[in-house]
C-alpha positions, 0 to 999 in steps of 0.5 A: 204341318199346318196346325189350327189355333187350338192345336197350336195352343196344345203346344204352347201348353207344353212348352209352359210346362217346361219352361220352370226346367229352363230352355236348356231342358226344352231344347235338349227334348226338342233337339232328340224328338227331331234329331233321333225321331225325326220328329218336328216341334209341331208333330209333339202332340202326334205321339204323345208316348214318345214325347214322354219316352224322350222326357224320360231318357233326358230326364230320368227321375226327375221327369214325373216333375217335368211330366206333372208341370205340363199335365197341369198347363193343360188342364188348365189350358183345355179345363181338363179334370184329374179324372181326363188327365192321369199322365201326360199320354192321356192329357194330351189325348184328351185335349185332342179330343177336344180340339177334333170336337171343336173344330167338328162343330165349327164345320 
């Protein structure tokens, strides 16, 4: 999967947001997203609901903090309002819209 700069941003925004939960907890998210979903690092933002089933499995109820940690790299990152990013499923989402936006008019 090739991936543009912003899309590549996106997924440096999740790995930021996961980073205070130490490597341990990104790479066990990572390991079952690839291993049990078969899906790669760069295919995170593809399904953002299965990203978040996975935090949740790997996390329990300590996931809304991991979840709210992420949401807030990409608002940061994409200057998304609380309005665009309710949960980590929207935020990722309206990022991407954005990304399609920008590359749309780069073209």
């Amino acid at each position: 999967m090739i991936l543009t700069m912003e899309e590549y941003d996106l997924l440096q925004c999740i790995d930021r947001g996961m980073e205070p939960f130490g490597s341990n907890i990104k790479q066990s998210i990572y390991w079952k997203m690839s291993i049990l979903h078969n899906y790669s690092k760069e295919e995170v933002i593809e399904n953002p609901i299965l990203l978040v089933n996975v935090i949740r499995e790997t996390l329990g109820d300590s996931s809304i903090a991991l979840e709210k940690s992420i949401v807030k790299e990409i608002r940061l990152s994409f200057d998304l309002t609380r309005d665009d990013s309710k949960d980590l499923v929207e935020t990722i989402e309206n990022a991407k819209r954005q990304i399609i936006t920008v590359i749309a008019t780069a073209n």
